[in-house]
N, C-alpha and C positions, 0 to 999 in steps of 0.2 A: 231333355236328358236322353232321349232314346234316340236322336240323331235321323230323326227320320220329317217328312214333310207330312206330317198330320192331318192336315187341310187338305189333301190332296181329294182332289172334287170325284173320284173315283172310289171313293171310300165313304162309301155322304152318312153314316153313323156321328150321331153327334159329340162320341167319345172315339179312344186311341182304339181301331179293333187289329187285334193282333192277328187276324185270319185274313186279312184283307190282305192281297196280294199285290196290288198297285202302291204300295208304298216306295216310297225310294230310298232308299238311307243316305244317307247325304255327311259321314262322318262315322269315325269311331269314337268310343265312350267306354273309357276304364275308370273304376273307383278303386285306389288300392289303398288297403290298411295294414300299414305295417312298421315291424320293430317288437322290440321285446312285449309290449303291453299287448293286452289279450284282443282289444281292438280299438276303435278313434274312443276320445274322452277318460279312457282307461290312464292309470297312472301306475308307476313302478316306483316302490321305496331306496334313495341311495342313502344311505348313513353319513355322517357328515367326515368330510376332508375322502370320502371313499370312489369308487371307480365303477361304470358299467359300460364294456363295449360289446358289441356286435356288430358282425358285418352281414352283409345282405350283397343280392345279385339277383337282375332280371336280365331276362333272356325270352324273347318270342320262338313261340314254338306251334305246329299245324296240329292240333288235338280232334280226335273223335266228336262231331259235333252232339253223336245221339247221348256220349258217355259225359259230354262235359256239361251238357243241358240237363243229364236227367235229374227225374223230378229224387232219385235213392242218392243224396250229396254224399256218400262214401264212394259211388261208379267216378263220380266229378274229381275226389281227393286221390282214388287210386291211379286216376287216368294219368294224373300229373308228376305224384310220384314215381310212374313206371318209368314217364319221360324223365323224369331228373334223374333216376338207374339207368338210363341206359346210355349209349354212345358217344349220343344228339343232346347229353343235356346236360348235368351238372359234372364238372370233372374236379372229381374231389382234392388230389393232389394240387391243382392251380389252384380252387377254392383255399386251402389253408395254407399255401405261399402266400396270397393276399392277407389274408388275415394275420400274419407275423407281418408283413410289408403296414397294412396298419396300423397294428395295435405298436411297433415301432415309431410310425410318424407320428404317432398321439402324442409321441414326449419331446417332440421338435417345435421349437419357438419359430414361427413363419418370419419371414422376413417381412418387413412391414411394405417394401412394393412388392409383394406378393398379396395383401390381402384388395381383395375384391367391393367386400364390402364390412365396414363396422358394428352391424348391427343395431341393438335396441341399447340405450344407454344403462341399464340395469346392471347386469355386473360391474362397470367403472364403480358408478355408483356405491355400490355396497362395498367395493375396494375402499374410495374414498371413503365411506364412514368409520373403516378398519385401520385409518393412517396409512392409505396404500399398504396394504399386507394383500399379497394378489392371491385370489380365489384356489388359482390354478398352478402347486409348483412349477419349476423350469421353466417358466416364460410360456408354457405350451399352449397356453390358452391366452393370449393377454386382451385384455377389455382394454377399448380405449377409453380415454378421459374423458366423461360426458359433458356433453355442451350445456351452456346454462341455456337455457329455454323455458318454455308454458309448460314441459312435462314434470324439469327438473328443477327448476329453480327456488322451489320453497323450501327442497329438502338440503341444497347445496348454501342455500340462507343460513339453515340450522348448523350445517357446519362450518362452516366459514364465519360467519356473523354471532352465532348463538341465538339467534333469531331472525324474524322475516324481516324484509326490507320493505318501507310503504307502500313501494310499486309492486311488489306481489303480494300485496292484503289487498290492493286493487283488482286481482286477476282472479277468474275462478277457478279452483284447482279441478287436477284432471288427473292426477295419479294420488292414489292413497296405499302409503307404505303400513304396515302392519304388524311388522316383528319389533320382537323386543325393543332390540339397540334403539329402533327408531324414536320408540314411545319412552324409554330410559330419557333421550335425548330431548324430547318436548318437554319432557315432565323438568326437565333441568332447566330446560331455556324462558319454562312458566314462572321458576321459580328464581331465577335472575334475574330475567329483564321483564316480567308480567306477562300475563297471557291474553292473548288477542280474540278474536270471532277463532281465525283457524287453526289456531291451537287448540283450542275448546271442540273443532271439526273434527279434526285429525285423529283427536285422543279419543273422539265418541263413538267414530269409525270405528279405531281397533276395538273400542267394549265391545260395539253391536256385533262384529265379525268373530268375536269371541265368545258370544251368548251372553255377556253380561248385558240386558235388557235395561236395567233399571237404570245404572249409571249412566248409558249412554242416553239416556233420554235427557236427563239430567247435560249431561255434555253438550247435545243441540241445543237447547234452550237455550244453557250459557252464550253460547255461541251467538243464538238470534241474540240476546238483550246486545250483544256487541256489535251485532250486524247483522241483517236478515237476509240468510241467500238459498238459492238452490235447493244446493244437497240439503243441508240441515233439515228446512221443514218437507223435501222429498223422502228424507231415513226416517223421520217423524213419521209420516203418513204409511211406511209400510209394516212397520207393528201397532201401529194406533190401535187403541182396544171397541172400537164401533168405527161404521159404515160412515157415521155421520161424519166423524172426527178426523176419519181417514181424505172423506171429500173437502173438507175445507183446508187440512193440511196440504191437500195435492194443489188444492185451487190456490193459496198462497205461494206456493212453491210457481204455478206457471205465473204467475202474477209477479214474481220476483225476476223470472224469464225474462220477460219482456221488459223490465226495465233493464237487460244488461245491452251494451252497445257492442256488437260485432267488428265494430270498425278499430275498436281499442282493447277488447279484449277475446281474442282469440280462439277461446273455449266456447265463447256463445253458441256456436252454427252447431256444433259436437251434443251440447249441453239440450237444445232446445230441438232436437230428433231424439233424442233417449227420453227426454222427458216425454214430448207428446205421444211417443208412441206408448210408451208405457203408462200413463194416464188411461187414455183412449181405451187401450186393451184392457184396464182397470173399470172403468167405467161400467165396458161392454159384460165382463165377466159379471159384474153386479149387477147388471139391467137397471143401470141408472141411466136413462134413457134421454129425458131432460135435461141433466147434465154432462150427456156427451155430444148432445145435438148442438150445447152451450160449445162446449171446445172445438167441436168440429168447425162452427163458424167462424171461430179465432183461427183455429189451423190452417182453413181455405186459404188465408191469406199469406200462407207462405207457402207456395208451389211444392218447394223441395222437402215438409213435414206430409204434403195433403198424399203425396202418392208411397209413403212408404207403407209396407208391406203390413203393419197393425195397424195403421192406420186405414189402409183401406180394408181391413177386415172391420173394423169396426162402423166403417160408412157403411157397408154391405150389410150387417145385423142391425143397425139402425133404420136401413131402408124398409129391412124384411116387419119393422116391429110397423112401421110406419105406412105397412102393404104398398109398397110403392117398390115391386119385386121388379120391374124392369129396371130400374135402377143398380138394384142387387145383381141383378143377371151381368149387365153388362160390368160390374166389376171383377164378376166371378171368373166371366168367362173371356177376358180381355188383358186381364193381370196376369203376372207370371208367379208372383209370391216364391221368390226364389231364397228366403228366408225360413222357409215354413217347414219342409220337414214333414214328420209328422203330426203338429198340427194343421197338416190339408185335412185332416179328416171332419177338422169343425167348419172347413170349408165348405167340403161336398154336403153337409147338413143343410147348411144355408142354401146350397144350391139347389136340393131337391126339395127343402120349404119353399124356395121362391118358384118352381118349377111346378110344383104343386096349386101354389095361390096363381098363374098365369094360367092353369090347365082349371080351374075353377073358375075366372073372371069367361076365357072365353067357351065355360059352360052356362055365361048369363048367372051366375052367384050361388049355385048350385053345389053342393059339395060332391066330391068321386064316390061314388059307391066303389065297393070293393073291387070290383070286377074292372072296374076304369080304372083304379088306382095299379092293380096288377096288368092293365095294359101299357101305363104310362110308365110302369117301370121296364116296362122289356123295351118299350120304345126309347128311355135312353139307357139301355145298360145298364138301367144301376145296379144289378145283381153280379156283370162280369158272367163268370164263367160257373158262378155257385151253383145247385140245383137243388139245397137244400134252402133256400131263401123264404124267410115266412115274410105276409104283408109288412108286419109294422119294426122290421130290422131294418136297419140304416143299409145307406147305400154302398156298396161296397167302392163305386169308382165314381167318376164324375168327370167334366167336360177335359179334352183336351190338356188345356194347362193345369189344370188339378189333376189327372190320374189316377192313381187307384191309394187306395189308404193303407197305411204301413199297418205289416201285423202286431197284432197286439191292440191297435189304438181305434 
């Protein structure tokens, strides 16, 4: 992310040191968060049949570098504003011709060889369940007709059929709808033509997603006596009321994994990465230790679960339990974990535990006195640039690929 060559044999610190001057940058790196919501994950309320537009505009511009880096972020906010007041930067009369130019084109039906791309089947969809009644007056928006597939086809069963068709109680589902209309429409199609394993799914989904705990446990179950899959004893396993109950639930569920066939149905490859990683990271959070060194030897065997990103954190905390820290090193410090976020910060722990048991093994089993443990922190960093850093506070950065820990965490 910082676009630069790390490694660069001129820099020999075993972290990113930003005083090092032989780095090279090798690329530019913006992250922009933008639109009406306050920032990414944020959500804005529309009221239903109602409207929200804005428009936006970027433009590069050569800014102060002392005013845009400083550490007072109003120098950084005012610098930008002067530039958008001024000559060189936002010209407000063109700004709000655009904005009548679009908030205009918003009520224009596209010609259909003008669109580009279809999008995600979801609005068709919810058309379809309305009797075609389209979402979006005047054509302006039109959703196409969603294709039947692995995403859509249980729910276009339901309305077209009144129910599922064999060959998708064969499939495992991958989309779970959860409003009313939907659950209206199961609950009719249970009581017509009977209810199946995934109507018993479906309907346990929306309780659990709603808080109704009890019902929906009640609903899995149904569902297993019809057929035992995945999800069910996966949703089971994540309210279960003990540890114990939660691991046999999980262990059912990858056990139900493995018997599904990829070759015929579809969802398998999708189904058995969410699972194991989420196991895996279950496991580890529990210090169930035995039982993740179980999975992990099941995992091994599939390449494309063994290297995903909880899953290799959890080979790494297993190693570290297992003091076989060279093992942990080398996943720490060779991964990229480009999922992680912030939590890299339970990375860099494992890092500077196993960093710790490496600088003990070649003091002959010895544990660090004080004084050796505050030299093995300055020798890699792990304070950064703090001065307030006492011994037994975590590490603030860590190698390379992990970097420094987001604030707060």
């Amino acid at each position: 992310m910082s676009a630069s060559d790390y490694e660069n044999k001129n820099c020999p610190h075993p972290y990113y040191d930003p005083w090092c001057t032989d780095y090279e940058h090798e690329g530019d790196y913006t992250e922009l968060q933008v639109g009406p919501a306050p920032t990414q994950m944020h959500t804005f309320p529309i009221p239903a049949n109602g409207v929200y537009e804005w428009s936006e505009f970027f433009k590069g511009f050569h800014g102060d570098p002392k005013r845009i880096h400083s550490s007072n972020y109003t120098d950084a906010v005012s610098s930008v504003n002067e530039w958008i007041n001024s000559t060189d930067g936002l010209n407000p009369i063109k700004f709000a011709e655009m904005d009548v130019f679009f908030t205009d084109l918003a009520k224009v039906a596209p010609k259909q060889e003008d669109v580009l791309s279809q999008g995600m089947p979801w609005g068709g969809l919810r058309e379809k369940l309305m009797g075609g009644t389209p979402l979006v007056p005047h054509g302006a928006c039109p959703f196409a007709t969603p294709d039947y597939n692995v995403e859509t086809r249980q729910w276009i069963d339901l309305i077209m059929n009144g129910t599922f068709t064999n060959d998708t109680l064969m499939l495992t589902p991958v989309n779970f709808e959860v409003d009313v209309m939907w659950v209206e429409l199961l609950e009719k199609s249970m009581t017509t033509f009977g209810a199946t394993w995934l109507h018993h799914l479906l309907i346990g989904t929306y309780q659990l997603e709603t808080g109704n705990v009890n019902d929906a446990r009640i609903s899995f179950l149904a569902s297993i006596s019809l057929l035992p899959s995945v999800h069910a004893y996966r949703n089971l396993a994540i309210f279960a009321p003990t540890v114990e109950k939660a691991i046999k639930l999980y262990q059912l569920a990858w056990s139900e994994y493995l018997l599904l066939d990829s070759s015929t149905d579809p969802s398998a490859i999708n189904v058995g990465k969410d699972l194991s990683g989420e196991f895996a990271a279950w496991l580890m959070l529990n210090k169930r230790w035995d039982e993740l060194e179980q999975l992990l030897d099941d995992i091994q065997e599939i390449p494309l679960y063994f290297s995903r990103d909880r899953v290799l954190h959890s080979r790494a905390a297993l190693a570290v339990q297992r003091g076989n820290y060279s093992a942990s090193l080398l996943i720490l410090t060779s991964e990229c974990f480009p999922t992680y976020a912030s939590e890299r910060a339970a990375l860099i722990d494992l890092w500077w535990e196993s960093k710790v048991m490496e600088a003990v093994d070649q003091n002959k089993g010895i544990p660090l006195t004080k004084l050796e443990t505050i030299h093995l922190r300055r020798k890699l960093g792990c304070d950064g640039d703090t001065t307030s850093s006492r011994l037994l506070d975590k590490c603030t950065r860590g190698p390379p690929n992990l970097g420094l820990r987001y604030a707060g965490f």
